[in-house]
C-alpha positions as CSV (number, residue, x, y, z in Angstrom):
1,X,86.2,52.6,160.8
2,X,84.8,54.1,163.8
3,X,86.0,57.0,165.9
4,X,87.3,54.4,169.0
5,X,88.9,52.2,166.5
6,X,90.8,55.3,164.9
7,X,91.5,56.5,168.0
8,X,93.5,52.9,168.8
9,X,94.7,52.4,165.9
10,X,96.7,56.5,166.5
11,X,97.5,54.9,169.8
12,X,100.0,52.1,168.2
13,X,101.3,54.1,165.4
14,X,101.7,56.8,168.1
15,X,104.2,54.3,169.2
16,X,107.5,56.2,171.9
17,X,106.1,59.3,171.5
18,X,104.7,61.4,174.3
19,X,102.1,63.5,174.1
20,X,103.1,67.1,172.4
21,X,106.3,65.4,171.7
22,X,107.8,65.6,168.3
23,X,108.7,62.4,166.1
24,X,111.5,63.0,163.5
25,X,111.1,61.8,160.4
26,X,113.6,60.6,157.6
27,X,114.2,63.4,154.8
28,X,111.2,65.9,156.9
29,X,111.6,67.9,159.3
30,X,109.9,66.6,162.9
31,X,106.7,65.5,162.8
32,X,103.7,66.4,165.5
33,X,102.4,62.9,166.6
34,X,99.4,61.2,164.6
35,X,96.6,62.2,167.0
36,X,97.9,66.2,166.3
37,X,98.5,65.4,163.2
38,X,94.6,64.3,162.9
39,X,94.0,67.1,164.9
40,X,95.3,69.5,162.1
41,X,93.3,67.6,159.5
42,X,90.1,68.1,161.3
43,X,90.9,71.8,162.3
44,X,91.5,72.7,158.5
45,X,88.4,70.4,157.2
46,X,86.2,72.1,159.7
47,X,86.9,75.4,158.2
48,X,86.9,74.4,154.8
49,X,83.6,72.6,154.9
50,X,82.4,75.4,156.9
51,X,83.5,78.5,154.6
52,X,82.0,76.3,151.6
53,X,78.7,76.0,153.1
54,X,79.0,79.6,154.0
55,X,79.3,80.2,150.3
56,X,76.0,78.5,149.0
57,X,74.2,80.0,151.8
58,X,75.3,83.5,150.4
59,X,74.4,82.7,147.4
60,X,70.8,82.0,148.5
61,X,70.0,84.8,150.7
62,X,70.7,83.5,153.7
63,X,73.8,85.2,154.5
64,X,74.0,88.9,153.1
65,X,76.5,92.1,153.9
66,X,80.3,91.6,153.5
67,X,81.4,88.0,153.4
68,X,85.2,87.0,153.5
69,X,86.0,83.5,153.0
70,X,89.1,81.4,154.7
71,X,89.4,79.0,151.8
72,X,92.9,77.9,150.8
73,X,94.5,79.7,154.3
74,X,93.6,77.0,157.0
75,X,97.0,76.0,157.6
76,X,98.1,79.6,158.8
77,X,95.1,79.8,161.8
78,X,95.1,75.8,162.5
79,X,99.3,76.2,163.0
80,X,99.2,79.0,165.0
81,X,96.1,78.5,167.2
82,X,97.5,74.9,168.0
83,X,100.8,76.6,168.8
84,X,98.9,78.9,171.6
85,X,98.1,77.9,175.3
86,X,94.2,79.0,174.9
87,X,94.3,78.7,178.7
88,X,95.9,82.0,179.2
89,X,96.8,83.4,175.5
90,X,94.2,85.6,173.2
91,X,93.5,85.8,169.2
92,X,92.7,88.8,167.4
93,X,92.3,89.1,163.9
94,X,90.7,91.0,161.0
95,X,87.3,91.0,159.6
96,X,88.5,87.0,157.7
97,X,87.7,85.7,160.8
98,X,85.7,82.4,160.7
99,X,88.0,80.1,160.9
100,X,90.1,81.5,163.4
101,X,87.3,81.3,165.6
102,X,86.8,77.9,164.4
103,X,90.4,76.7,165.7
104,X,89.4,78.7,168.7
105,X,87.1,76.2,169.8
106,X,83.5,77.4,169.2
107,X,80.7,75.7,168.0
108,X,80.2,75.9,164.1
109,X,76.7,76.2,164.5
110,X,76.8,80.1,166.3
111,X,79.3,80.9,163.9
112,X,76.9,79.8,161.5
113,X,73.9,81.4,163.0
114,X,75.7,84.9,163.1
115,X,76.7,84.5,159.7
116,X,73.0,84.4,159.0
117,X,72.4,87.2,161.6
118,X,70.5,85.1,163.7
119,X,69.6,85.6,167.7
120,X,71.5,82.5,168.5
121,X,74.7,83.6,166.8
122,X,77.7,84.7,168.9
123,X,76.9,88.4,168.4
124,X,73.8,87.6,168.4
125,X,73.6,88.3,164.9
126,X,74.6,91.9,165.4
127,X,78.3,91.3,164.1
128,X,77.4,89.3,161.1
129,X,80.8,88.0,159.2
130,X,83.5,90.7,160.0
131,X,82.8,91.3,163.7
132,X,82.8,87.7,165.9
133,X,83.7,87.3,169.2
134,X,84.0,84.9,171.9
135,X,86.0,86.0,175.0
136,X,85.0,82.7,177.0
137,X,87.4,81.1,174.3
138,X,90.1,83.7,174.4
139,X,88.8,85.1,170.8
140,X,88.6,88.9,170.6
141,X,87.1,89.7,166.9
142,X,86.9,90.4,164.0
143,X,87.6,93.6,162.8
144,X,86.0,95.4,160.0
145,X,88.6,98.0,159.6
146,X,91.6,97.1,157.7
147,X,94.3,96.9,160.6
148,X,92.4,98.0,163.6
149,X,93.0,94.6,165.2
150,X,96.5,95.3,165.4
151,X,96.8,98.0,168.1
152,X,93.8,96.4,169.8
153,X,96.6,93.0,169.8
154,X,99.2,95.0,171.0
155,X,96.9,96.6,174.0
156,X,95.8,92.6,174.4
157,X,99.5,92.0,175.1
158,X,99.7,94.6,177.6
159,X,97.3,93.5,179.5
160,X,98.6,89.9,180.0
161,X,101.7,92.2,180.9
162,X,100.5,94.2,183.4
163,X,98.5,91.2,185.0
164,X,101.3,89.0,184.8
165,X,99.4,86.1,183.5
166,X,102.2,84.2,181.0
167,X,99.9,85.1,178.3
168,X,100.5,86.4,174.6
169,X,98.6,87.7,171.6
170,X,98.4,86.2,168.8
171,X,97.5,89.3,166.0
172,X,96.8,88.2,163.1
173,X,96.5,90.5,160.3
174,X,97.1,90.6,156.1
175,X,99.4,91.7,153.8
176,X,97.3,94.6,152.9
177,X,96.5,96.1,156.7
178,X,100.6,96.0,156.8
179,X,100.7,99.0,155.3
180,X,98.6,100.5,157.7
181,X,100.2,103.9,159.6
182,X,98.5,102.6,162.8
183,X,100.3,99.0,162.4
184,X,104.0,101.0,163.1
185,X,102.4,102.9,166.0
186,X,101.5,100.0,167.4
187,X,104.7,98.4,166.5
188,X,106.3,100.9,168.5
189,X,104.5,100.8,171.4
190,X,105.1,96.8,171.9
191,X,108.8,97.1,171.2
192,X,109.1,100.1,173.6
193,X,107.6,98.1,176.6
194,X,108.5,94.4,175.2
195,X,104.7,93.3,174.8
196,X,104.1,89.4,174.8
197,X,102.6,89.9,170.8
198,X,103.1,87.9,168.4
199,X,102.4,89.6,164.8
200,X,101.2,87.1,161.9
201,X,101.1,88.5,158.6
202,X,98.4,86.3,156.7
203,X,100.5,87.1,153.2
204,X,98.0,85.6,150.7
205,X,99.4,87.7,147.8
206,X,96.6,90.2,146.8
207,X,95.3,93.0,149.1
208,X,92.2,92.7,147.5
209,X,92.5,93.0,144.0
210,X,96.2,94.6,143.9
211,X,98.9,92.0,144.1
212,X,101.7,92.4,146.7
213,X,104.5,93.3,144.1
214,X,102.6,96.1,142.5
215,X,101.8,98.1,146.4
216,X,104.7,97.0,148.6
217,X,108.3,98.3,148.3
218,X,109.5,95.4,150.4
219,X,107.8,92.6,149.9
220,X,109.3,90.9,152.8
221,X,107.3,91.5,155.4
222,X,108.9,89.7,158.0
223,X,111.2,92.5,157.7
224,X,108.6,95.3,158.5
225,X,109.6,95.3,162.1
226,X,113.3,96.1,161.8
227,X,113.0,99.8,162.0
228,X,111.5,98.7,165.4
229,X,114.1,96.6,166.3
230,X,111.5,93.7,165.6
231,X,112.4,90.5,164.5
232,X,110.6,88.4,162.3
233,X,110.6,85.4,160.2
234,X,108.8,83.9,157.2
235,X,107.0,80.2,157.0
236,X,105.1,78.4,154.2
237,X,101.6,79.2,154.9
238,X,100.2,76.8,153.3
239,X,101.7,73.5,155.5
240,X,100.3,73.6,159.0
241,X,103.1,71.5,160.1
242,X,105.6,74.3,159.2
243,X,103.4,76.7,160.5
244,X,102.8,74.8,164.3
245,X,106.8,74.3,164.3
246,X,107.4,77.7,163.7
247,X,105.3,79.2,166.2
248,X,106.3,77.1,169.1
249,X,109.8,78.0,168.7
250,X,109.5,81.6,168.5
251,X,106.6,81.5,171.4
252,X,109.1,81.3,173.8
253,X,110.9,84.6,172.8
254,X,107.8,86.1,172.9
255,X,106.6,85.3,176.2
256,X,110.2,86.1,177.8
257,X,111.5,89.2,175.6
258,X,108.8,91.0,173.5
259,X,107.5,91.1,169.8
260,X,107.9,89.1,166.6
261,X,106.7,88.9,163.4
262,X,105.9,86.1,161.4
263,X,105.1,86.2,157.9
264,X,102.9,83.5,156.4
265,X,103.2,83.2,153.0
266,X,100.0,81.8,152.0
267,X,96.8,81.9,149.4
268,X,93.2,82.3,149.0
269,X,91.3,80.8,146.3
270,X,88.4,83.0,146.5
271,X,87.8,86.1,146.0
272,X,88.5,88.8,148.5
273,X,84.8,88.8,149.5
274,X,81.7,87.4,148.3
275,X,81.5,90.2,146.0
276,X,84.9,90.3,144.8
277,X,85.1,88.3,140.8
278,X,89.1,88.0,141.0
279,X,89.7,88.9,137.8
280,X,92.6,89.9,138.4
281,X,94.4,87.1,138.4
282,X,94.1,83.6,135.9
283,X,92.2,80.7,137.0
284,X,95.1,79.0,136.4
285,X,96.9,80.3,138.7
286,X,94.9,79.5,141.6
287,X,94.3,75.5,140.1
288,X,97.8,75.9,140.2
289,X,98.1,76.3,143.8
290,X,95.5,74.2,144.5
291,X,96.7,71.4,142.8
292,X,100.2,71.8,144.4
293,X,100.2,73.4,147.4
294,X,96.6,72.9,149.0
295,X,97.2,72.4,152.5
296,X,94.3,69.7,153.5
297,X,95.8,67.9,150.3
298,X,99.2,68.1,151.4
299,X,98.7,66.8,155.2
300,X,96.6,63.9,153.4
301,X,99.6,62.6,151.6
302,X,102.0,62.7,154.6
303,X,99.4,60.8,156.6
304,X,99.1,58.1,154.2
305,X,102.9,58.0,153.1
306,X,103.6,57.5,156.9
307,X,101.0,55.1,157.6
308,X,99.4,57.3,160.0
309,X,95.8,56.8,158.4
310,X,94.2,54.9,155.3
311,X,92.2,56.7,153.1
312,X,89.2,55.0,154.6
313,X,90.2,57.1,157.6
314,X,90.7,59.9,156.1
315,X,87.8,60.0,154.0
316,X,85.2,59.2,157.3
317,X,86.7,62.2,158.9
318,X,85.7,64.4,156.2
319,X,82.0,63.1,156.5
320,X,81.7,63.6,160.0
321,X,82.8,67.4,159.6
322,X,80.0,67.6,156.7
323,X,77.9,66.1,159.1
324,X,79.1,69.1,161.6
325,X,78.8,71.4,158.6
326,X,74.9,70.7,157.7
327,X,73.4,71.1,160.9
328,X,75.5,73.9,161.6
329,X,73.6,75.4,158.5
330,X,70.4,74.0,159.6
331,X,70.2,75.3,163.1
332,X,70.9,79.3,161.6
333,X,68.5,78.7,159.4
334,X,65.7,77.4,162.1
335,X,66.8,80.4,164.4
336,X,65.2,83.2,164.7
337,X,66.3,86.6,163.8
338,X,67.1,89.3,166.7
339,X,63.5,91.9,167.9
340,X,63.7,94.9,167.3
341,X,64.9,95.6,170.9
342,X,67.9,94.2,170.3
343,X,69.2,97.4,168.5
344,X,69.0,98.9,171.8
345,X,70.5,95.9,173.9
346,X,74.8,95.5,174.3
347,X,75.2,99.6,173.3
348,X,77.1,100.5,176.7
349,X,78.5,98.4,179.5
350,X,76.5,98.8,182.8
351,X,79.2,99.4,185.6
């Protein structure tokens, strides 16, 4: 079916519904309407096809250094990012940053092309995988040090603050960097002068190798802000639709009263980096998972149950993202890599 007849077809089973409006649902909780819903599927697709692509090109050569794949965590960016008003809000997050970006809005291919430290990449592949950026889109890194992003959120937040703008930040950050001593400090700070930030803890059960139980006291780490005075609140990471939900309603208390933290209890199913064999855990616990709780597989079945797409549909959106996908990978390949003079080029900011 092509993308004009999907697009009617969305139209009639979009039926009362407005646009951004939500549709309840017998025995769910509400619904988004089908085109978001679509939307959603294509977010999370996108990053999937992407990261997996990103994979083979690492293992060929073409992408080297430190390499940390999205792959079973689409649902926690794709909920949020939908959530945000990109018009005025900002995303930071750590140095698992690709498909953040993604949801961000820029194009695969310079994500892609960075990856493969290319000229035409968006750091012009200076930044490689852990340090992406695209301020035009409202997307502030990528950081390589484990919780750095975090006061660089907070100081996000006080700047759509002090310029009065209606804007928040979106921090993202993992289970691991919540142990950080600089996360509190920050935490402090955005309480103290009730920053627009919202904290989301990407919970996807092992800081690399050392699962949560075995490092954290309290596990819960919607809780970490209470000391603070802080509140948070947990959400399945690995449904987008409870994800988007979530965030919308507690958006509101950001923008008008401050900082909240949002736990996403999600998973990867690769390693922590390229590098990383995950022994530490059975392969059948991440089938397990996968099988289960995958959330691309997941949104497929609600779509089809509720007649919001066939699997003809479903299964023609996934080749056009492919389709996105390889010449994403061809254009880094075909670019060129940086001159020399590059090493001497973005170093300061001329005044």
């Amino acid at each position: 079916m092509c993308a004009a007849a999907r697009k009617a077809r969305r139209k009639t089973t979009k039926a009362a519904a407005e646009d951004g409006a939500e549709t309840a649902v017998a025995g769910k909780a509400t619904l988004p309407p089908p085109d978001l819903l679509f939307r959603f599927l294509r977010d999370m697709l996108l990053i999937r096809r992407f990261e997996e692509k990103a994979g083979q090109l690492y293992g060929m050569g073409i992408i080297a250094g430190f390499c940390h794949l999205y792959i079973g965590q689409e649902a926690v960016a794709t909920g949020v990012v939908r959530a945000l008003d990109l018009r005025r809000d900002t995303v930071v997050t750590s140095y698992r940053d690709h498909g953040h970006m993604l949801v961000c809005g820029t194009d695969p291919k310079v994500v892609m092309a960075e990856l493969a430290g290319r000229i035409t990449g968006c750091s012009k592949g200076k930044g490689g995988s852990m340090h992406m950026f695209d301020t035009a889109r409202h997307f502030y890194g990528g950081h390589g040090i484990v919780g750095a992003q975090v006061p660089i959120g907070t100081g996000l937040a006080f700047a759509h603050r002090y310029r009065g703008d209606g804007g928040l930040c979106a921090c993202f950050f993992g289970e691991g960097a919540a142990n950080q001593g600089q996360v509190y400090e920050a935490f402090n700070m955005a309480e103290l002068w009730k920053l627009p930030v919202l904290y989301v803890i990407e919970n996807n059960r092992y800081a690399m190798g050392t699962r949560l139980d075995r490092a954290t006291a309290q596990p819960d780490l919607y809780r970490r802000g209470e000391a603070f005075a802080i509140p948070g609140d947990f959400v399945d990471g690995m449904d987008v639709i409870a994800v988007y939900n979530k965030t919308r309603e507690v958006l509101p208390f950001v923008r008008e009263k401050g900082p909240f933290v949002l736990e996403a209890r999600t998973y990867r199913y690769r390693g922590h980096s390229m590098s990383d064999p995950a022994k530490y855990r059975s392969r059948e616990e991440v089938e397990e998972v996968r099988r289960h709780h995958d959330p691309i597989d997941q949104l497929r079945r609600l779509m089809l149950e509720h007649g919001y797409a066939s699997e003809a549909e479903l299964k023609e959106v996934d080749r056009e993202i492919r389709a996105v996908i390889n010449e994403a990978a061809r254009f880094a390949q075909d670019s060129p890599e940086p001159p020399p003079e590059e090493l001497e080029r973005d170093v300061y900011v001329e005044g």
